[in-house]
N, CA and C of each residue as an Amber inpcrd file, in Angstrom:
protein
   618
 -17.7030000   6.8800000  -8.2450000 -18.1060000   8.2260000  -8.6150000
 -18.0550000   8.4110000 -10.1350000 -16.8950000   8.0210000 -10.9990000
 -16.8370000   7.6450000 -11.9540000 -18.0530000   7.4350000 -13.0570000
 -18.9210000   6.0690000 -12.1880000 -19.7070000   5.2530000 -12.9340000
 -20.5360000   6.3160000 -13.0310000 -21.0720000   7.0360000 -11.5730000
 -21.9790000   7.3750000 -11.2460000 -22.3020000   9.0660000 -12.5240000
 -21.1450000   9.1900000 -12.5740000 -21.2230000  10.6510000 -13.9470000
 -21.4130000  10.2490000 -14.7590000 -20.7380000   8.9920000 -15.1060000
 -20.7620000   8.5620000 -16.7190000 -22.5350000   8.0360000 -17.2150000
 -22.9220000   7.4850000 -15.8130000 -24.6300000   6.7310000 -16.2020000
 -25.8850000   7.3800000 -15.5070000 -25.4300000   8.8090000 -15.2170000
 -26.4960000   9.3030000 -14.1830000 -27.8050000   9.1250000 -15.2670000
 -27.7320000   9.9980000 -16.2230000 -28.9980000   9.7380000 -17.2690000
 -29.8360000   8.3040000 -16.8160000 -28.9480000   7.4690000 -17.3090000
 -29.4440000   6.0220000 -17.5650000 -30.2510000   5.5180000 -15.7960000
 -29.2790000   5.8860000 -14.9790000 -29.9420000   5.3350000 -13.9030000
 -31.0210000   6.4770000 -13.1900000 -30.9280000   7.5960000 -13.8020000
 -32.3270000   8.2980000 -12.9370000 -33.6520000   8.3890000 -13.6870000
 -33.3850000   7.7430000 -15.2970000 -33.9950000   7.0860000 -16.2200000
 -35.3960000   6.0460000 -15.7230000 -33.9280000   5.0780000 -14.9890000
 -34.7960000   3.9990000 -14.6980000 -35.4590000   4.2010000 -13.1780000
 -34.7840000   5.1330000 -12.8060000 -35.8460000   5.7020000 -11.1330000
 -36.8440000   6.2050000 -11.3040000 -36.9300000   6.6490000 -12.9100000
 -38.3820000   7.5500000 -13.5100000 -39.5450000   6.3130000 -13.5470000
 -38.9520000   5.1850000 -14.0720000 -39.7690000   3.9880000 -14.6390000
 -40.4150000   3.2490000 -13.0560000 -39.3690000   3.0680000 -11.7860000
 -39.2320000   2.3010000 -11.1390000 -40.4530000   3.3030000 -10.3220000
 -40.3540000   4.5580000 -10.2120000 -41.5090000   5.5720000  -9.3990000
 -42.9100000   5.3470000 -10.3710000 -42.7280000   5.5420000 -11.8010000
 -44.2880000   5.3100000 -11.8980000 -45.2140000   4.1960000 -11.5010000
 -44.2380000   2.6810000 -11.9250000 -44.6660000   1.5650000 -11.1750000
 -45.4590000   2.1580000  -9.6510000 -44.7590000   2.4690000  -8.9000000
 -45.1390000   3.2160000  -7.8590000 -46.6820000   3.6380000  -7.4020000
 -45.9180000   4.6950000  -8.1900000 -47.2500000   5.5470000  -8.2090000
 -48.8510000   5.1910000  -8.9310000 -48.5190000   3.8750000 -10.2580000
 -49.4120000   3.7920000 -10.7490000 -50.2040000   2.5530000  -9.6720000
 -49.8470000   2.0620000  -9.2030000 -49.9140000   0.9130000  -8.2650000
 -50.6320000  -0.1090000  -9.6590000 -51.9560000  -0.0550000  -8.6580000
 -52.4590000  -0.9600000  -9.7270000 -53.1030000  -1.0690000 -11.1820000
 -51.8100000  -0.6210000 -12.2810000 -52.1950000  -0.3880000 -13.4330000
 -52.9090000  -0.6620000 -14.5830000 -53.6300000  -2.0630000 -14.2250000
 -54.1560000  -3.1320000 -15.0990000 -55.4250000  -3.8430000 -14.3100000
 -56.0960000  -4.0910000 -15.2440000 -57.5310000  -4.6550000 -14.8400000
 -57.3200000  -6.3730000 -14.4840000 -58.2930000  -6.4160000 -13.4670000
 -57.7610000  -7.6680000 -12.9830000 -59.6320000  -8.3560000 -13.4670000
 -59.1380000  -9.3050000 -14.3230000 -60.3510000  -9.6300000 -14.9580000
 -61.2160000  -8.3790000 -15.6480000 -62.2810000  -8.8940000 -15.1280000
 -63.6260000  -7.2070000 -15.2030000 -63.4590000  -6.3880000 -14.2840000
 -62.6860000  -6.1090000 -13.5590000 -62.2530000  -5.4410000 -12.6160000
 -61.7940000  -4.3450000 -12.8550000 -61.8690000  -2.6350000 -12.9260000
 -60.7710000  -1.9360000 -12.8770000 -60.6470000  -1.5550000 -11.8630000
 -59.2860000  -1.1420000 -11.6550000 -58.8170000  -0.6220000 -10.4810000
 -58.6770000   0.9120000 -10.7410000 -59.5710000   1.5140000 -10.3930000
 -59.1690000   3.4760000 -10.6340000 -58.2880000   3.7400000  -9.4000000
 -57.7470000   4.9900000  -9.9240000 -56.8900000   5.6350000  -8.4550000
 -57.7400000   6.1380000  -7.0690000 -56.9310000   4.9550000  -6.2730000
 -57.8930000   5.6240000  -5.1190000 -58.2900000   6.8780000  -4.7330000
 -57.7320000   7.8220000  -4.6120000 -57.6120000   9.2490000  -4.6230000
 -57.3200000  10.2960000  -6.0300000 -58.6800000  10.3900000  -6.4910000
 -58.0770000  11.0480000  -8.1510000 -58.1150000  12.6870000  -7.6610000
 -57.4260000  12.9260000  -8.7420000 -56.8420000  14.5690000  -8.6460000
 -57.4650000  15.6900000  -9.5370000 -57.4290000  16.2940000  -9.6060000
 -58.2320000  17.2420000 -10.5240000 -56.9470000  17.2950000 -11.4860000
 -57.5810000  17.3570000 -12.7850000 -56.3840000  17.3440000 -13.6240000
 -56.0620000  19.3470000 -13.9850000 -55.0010000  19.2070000 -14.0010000
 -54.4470000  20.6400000 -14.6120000 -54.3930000  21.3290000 -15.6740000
 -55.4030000  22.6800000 -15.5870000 -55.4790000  23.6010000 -16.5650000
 -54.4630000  24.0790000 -17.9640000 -54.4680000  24.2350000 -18.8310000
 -53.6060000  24.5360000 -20.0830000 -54.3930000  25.3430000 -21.0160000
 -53.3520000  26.2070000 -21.8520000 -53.8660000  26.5210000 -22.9300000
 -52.1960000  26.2480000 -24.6110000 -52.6570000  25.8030000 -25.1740000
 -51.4950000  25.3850000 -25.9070000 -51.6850000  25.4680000 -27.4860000
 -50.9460000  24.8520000 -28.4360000 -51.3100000  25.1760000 -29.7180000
 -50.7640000  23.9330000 -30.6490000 -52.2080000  23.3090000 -31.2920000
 -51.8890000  22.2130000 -31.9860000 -51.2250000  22.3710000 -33.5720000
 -50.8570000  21.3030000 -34.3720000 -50.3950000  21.0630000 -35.0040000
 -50.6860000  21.8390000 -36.5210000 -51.9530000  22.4070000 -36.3830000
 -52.4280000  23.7070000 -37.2360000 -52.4390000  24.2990000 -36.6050000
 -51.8830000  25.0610000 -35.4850000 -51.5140000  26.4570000 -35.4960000
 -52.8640000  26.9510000 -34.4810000 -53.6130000  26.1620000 -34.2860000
 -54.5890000  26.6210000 -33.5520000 -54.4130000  26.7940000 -31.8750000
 -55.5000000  27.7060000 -31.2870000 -55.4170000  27.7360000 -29.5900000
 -56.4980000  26.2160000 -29.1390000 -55.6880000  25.3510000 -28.4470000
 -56.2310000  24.5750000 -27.6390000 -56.3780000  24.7440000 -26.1710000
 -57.2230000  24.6080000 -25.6290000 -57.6410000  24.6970000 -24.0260000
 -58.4470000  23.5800000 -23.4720000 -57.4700000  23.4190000 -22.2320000
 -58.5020000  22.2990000 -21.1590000 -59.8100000  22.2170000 -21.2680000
 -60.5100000  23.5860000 -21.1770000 -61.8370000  23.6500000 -21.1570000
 -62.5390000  23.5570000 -22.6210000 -61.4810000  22.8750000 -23.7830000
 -62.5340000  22.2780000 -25.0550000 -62.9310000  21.0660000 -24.7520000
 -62.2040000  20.2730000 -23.7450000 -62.3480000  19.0130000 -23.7160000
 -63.6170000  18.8780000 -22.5340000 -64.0810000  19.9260000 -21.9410000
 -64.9670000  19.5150000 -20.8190000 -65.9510000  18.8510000 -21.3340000
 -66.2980000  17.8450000 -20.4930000 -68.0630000  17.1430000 -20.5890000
 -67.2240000  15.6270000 -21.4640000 -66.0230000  15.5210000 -21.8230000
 -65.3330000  14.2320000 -22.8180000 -64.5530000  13.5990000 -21.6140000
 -64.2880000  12.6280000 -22.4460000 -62.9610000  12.0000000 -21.6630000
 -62.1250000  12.3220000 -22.5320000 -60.7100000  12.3350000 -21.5440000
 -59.3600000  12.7990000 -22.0010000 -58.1260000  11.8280000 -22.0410000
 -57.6230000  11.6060000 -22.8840000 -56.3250000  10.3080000 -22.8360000
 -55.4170000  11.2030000 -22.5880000 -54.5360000  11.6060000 -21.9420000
 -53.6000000  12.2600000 -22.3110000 -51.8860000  11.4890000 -22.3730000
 -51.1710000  11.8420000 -23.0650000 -49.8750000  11.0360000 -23.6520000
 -48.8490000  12.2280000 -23.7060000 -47.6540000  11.8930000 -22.6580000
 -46.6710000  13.7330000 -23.0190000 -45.4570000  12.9410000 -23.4080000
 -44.9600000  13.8660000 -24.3610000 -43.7250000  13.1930000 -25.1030000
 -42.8890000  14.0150000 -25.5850000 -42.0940000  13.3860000 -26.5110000
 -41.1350000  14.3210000 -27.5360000 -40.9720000  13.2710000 -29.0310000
 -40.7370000  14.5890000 -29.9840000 -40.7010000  14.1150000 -31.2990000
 -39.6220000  13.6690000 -31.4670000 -38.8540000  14.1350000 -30.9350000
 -36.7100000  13.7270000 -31.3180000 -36.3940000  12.5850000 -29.9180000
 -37.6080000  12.3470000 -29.6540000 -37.0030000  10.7860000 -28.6490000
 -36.7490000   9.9420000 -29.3890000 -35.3010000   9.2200000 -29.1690000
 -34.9600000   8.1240000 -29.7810000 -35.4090000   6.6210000 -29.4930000
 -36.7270000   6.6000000 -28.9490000 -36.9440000   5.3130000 -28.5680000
 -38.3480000   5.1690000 -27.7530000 -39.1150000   5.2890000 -27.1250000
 -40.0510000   4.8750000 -26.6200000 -41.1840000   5.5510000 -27.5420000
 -41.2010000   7.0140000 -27.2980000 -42.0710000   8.1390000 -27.6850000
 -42.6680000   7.6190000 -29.4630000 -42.0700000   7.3570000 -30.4040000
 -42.7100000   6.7550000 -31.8140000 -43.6180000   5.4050000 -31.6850000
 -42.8250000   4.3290000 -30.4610000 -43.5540000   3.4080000 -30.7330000
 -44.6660000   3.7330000 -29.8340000 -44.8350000   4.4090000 -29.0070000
 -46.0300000   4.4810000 -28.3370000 -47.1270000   5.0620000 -28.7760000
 -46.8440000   6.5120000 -29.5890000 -47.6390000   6.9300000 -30.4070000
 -47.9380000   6.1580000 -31.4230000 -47.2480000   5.5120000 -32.2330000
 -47.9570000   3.8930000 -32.9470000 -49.0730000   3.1720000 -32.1370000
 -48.7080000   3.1910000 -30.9140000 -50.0790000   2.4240000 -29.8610000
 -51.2100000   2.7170000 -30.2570000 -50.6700000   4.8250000 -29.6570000
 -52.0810000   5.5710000 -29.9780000 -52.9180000   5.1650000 -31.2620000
 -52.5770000   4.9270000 -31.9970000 -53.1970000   4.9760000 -33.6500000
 -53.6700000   4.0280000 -33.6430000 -53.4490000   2.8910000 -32.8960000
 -54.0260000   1.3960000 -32.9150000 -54.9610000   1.5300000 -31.6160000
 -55.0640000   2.3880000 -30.9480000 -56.1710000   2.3820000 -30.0230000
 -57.1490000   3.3980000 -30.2310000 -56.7600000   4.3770000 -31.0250000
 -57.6910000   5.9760000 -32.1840000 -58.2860000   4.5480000 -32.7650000
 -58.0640000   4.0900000 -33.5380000 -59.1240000   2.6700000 -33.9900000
 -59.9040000   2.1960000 -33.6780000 -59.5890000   1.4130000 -32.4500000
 -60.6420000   0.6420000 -32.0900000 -61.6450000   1.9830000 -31.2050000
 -61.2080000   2.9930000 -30.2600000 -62.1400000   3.7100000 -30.0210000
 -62.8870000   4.5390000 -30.8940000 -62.6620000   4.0780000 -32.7250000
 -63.4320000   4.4360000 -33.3950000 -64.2610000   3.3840000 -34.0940000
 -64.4210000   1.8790000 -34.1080000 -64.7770000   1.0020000 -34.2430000
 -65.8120000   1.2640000 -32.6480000 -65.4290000   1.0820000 -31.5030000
 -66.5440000   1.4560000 -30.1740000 -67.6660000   2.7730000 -30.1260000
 -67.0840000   3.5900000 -31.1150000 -68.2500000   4.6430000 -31.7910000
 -67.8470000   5.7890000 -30.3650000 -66.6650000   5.8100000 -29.5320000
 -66.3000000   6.7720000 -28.8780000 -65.2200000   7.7270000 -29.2410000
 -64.7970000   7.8460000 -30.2230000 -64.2100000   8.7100000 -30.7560000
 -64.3570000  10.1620000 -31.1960000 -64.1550000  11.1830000 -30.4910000
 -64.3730000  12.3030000 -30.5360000 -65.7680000  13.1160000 -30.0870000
 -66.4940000  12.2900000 -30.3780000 -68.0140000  12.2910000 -29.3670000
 -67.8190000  12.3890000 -27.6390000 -67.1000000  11.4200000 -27.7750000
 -67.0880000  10.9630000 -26.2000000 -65.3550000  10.6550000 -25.7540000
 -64.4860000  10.7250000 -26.5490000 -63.3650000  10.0290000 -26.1790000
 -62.4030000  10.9890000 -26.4470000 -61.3920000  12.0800000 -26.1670000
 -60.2820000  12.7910000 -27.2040000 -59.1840000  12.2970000 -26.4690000
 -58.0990000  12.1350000 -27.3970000 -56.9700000  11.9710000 -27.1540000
 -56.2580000  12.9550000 -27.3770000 -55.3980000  13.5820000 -26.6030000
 -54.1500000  14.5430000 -26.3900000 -52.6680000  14.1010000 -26.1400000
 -51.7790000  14.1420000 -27.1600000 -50.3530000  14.0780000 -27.1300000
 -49.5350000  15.4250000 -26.8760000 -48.9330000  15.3990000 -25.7460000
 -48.6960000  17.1260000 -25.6370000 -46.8970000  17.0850000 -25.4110000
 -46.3280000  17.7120000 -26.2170000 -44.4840000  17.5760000 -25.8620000
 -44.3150000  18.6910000 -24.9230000 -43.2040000  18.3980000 -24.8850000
 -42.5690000  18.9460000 -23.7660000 -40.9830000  19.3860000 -23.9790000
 -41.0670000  19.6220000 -25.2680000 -39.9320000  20.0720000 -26.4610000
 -40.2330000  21.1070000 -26.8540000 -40.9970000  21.9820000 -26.2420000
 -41.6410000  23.2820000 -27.8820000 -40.4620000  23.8610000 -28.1630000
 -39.0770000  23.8230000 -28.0220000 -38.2960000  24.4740000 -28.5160000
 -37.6640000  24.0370000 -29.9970000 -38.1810000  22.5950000 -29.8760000
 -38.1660000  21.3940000 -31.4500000 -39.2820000  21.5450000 -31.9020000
 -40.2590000  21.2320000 -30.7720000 -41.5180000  20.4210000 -30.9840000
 -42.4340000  21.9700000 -31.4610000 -42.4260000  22.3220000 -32.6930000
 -43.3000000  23.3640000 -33.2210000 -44.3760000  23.0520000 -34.2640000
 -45.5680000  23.6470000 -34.0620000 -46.8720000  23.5590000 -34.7700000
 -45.7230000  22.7290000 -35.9080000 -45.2380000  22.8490000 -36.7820000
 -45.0330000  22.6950000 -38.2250000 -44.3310000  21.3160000 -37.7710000
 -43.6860000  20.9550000 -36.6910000 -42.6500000  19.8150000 -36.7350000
 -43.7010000  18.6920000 -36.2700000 -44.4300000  19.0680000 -35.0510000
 -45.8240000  17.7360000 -35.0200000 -46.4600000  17.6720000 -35.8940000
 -46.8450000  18.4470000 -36.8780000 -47.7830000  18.0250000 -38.0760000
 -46.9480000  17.2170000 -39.1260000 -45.6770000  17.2880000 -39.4180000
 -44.9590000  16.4450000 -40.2580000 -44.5770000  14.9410000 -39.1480000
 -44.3350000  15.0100000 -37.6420000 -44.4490000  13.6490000 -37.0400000
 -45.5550000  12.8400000 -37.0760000 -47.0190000  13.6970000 -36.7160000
 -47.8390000  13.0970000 -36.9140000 -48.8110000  12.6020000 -37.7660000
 -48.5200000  13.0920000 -39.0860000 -49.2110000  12.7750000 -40.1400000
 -49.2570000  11.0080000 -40.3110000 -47.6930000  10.3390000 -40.3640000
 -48.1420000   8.6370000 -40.6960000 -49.0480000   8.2630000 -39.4180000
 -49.3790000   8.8610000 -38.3870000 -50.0710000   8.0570000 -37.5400000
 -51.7530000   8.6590000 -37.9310000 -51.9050000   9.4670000 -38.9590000
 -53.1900000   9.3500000 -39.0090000 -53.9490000  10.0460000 -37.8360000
 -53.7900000  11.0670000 -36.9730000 -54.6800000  11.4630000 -36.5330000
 -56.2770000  12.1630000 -36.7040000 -57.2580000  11.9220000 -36.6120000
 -58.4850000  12.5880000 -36.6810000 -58.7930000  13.8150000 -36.2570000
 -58.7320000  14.7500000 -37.5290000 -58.9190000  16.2410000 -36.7880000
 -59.9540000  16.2700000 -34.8680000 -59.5150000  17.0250000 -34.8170000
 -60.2220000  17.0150000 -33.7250000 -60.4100000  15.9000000 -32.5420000
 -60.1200000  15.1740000 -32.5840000 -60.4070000  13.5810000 -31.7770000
 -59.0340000  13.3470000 -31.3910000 -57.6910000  13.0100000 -32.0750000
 -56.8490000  13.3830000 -31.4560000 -55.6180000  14.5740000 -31.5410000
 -55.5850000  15.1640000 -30.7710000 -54.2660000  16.0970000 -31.1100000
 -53.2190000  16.1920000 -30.4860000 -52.2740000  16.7380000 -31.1680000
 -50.6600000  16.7590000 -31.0320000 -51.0400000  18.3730000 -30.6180000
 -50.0120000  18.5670000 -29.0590000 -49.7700000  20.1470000 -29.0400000
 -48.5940000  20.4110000 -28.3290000 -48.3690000  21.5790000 -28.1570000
 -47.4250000  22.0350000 -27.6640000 -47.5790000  23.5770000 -27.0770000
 -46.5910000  24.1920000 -26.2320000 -46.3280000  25.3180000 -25.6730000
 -45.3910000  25.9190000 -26.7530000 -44.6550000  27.0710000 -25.8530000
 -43.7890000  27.7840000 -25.6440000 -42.4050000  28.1650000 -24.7120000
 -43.0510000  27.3010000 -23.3810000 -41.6550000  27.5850000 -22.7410000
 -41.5860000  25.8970000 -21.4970000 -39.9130000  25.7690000 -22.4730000
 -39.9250000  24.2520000 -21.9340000 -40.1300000  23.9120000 -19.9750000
 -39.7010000  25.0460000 -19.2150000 -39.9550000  24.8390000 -18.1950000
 -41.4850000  24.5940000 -17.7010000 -42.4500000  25.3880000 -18.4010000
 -43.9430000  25.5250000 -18.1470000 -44.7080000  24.6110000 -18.6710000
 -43.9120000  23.2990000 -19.7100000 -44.4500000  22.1800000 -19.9770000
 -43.6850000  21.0860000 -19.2040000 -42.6320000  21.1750000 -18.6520000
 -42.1740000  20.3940000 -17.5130000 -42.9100000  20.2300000 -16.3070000
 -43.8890000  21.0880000 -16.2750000 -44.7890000  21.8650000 -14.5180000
 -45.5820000  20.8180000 -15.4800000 -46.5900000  21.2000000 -16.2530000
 -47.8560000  20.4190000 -16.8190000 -47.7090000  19.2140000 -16.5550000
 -46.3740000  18.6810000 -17.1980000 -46.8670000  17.5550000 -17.4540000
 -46.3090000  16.7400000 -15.7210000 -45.2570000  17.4230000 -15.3840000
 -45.5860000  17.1720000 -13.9190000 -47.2840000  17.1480000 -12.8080000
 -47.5390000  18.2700000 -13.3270000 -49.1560000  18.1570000 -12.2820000
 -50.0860000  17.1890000 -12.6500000 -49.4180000  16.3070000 -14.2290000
 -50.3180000  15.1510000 -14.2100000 -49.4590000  13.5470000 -14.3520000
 -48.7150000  13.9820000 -13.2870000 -48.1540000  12.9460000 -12.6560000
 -47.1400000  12.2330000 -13.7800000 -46.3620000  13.3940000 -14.7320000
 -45.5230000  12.6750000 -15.5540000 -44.2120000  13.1640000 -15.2850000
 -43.2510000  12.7440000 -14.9340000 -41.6310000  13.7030000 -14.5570000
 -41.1880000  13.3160000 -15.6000000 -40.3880000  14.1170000 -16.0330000
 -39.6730000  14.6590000 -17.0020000 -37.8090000  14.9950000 -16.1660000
 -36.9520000  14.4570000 -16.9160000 -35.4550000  14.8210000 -16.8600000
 -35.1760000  15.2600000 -17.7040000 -34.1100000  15.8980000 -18.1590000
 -33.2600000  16.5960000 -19.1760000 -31.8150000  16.1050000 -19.1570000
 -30.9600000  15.5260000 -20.1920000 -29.8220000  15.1550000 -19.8350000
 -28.4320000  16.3220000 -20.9030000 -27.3990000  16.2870000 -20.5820000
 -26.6330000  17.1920000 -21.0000000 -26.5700000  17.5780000 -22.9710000
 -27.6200000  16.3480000 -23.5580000 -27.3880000  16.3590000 -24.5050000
 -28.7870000  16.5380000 -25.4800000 -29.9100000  17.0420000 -24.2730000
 -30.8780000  18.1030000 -25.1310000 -32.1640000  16.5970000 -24.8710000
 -31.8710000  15.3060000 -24.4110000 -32.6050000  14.2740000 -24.5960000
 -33.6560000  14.5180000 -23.2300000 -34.4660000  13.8320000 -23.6610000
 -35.0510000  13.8140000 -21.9190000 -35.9510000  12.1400000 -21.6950000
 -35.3860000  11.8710000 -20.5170000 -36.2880000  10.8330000 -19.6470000
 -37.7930000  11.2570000 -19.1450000 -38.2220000  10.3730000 -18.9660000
 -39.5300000  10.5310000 -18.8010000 -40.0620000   9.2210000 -18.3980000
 -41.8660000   9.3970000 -18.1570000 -42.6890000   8.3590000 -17.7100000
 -43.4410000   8.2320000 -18.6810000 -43.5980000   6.6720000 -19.3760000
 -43.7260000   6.8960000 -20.3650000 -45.4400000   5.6770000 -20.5300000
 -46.4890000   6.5380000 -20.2600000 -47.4260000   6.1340000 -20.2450000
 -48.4780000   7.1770000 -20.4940000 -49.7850000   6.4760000 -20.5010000
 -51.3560000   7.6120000 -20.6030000 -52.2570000   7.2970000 -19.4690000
 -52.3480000   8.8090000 -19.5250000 -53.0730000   9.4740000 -17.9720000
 -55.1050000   9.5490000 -18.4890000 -55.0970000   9.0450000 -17.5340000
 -57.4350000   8.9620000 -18.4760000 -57.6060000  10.1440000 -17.1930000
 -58.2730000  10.8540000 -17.6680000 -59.1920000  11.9340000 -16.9000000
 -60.8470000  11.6460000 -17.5260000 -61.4150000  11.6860000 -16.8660000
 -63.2290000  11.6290000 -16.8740000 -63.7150000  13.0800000 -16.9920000
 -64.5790000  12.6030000 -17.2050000 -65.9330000  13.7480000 -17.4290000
 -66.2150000  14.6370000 -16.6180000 -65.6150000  14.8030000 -15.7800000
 -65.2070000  15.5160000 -14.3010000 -64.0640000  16.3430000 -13.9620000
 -63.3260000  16.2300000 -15.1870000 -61.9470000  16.6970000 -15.2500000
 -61.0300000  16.1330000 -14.1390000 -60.8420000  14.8670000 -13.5910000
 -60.5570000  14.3430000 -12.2170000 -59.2680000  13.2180000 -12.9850000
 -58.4490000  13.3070000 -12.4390000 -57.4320000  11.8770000 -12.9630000
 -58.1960000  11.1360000 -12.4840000 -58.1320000   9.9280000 -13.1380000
 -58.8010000   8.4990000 -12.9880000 -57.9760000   7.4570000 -12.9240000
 -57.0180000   7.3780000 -13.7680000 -56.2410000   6.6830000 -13.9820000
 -54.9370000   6.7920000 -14.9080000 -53.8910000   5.6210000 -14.8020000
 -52.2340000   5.6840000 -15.5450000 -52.3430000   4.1410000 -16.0710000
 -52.0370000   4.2060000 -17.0210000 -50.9540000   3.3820000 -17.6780000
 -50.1630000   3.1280000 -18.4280000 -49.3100000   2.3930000 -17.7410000
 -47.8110000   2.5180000 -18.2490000 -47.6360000   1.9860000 -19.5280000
 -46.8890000   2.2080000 -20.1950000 -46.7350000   1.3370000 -21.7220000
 -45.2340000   1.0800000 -21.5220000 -45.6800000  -0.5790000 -21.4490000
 -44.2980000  -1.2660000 -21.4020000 -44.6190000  -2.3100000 -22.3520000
 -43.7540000  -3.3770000 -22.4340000 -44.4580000  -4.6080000 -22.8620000
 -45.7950000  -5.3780000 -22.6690000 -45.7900000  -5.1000000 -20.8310000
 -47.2800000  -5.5050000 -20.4330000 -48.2950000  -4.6510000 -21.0310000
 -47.8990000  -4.1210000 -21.3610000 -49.6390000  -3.1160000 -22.0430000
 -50.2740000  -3.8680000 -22.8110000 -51.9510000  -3.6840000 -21.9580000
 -52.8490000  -4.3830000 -22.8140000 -53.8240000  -3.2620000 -23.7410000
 -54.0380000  -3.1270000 -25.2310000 -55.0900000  -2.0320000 -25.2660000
 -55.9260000  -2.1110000 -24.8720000 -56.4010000  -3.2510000 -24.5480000
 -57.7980000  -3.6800000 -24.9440000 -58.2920000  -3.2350000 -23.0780000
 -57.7650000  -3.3710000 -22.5380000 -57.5940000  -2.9200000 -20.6290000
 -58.1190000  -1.3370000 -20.7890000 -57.1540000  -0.1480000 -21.9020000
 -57.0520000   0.7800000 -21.9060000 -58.4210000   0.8260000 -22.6920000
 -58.9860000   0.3470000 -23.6030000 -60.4940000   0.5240000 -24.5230000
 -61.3460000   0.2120000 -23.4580000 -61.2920000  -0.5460000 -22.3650000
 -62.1630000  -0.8450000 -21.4650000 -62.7670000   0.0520000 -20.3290000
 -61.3540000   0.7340000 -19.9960000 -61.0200000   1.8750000 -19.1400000
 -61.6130000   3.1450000 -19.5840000 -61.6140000   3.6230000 -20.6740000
 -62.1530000   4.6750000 -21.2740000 -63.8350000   4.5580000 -21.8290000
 -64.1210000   3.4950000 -22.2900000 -65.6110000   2.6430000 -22.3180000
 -66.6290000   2.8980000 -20.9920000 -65.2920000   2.8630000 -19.3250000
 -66.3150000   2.8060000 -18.8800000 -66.4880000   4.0150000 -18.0310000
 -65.6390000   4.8390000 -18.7610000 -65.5520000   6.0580000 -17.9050000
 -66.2150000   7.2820000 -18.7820000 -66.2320000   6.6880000 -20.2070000
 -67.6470000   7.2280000 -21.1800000 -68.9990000   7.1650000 -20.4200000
 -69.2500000   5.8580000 -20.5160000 -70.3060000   5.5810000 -19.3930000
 -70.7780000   6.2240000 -18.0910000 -70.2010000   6.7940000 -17.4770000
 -70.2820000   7.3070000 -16.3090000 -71.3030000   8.4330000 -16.3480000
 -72.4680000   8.2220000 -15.6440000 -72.9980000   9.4790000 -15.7380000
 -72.6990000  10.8700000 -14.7940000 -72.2920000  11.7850000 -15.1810000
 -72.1380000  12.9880000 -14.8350000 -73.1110000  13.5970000 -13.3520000
């Protein structure tokens, strides 16, 4: 019982990691192959406010594809290097000429009580985001970004010391507003799987 107080964090941590496996089943392209979710979901409505201070809404992104990435700025560990990913994959989907035309990326926390217009614009500045193409946002009330980023299949914990666990991957929604697909960012992450994935869901005619 002991152990079990002292490491609950750590081990419902890794029940977060061990369920997305799960849930993502088959997260990676097998050759030319992708595997989309058998059953995609309609992704969930928002209205929120990016890193200038502006109103963002689900319905700017209609008719695009959507990356979406939920995080926190004061994570000590996954959340920086992954958003480093992002910036190396904002690249090449701007080298593929799908960038903001056809492609937006959304990083949305789940901190707004840290995570304020003024504090993502000073996190995200070294990563270089492209007005408009990708953005950093946030809410107002941490429970109502716990629901969000839950309805798109991301759980979120809170531990006694303000930190939170999480699933720590990007969700692709299509042109349809429909989940399509997850993947996880672990070591196995390939970008080039994820540039492929979004390439061909650009493609898709409506």
């Amino acid at each position: 019982m002991a152990f079990l107080q002292k490491h609950w964090f750590k081990l419902a941590a890794a029940a977060l990691v061990l369920a997305a496996l799960w849930v993502v089943g088959g997260k990676y392209l097998k050759g030319d192959q992708i595997e989309w979710l058998p059953n995609p979901r309609p992704a969930a409505d928002y209205t929120l406010t990016d890193a200038n201070g502006r109103t963002v809404k689900f319905a700017d992104g209609q008719g695009k594809v959507r990356l979406y990435y939920f995080f926190f700025s004061h994570c000590p560990d996954v959340c920086p290097q992954t958003t480093f990913t992002l910036s190396k994959l904002q690249t090449a989907l701007q080298k593929e000429g799908l960038l903001g035309g056809q492609v937006v990326i959304n990083s949305i926390s789940f901190d707004p009580a840290r995570d304020t217009p003024e504090r993502l614009k000073e996190f995200s500045a070294p990563f270089n985001p492209v007005p408009g193409a990708w953005n950093f946002l946030t809410g107002t009330d941490e429970k109502e970004m716990a629901e969000l980023a839950k309805k798109y299949m991301v759980s979120v914990i809170k531990d006694e010391k303000g930190n939170f666990g999480h699933y720590n991957m990007y969700v692709l929604v299509d042109k349809k507003d429909m989940i399509r697909k997850y993947f996880v960012v672990d070591d196995e992450f390939e970008m080039q799987d994820a540039v492929k994935a979004l390439k061909a869901l650009a493609e898709e005619k409506v």
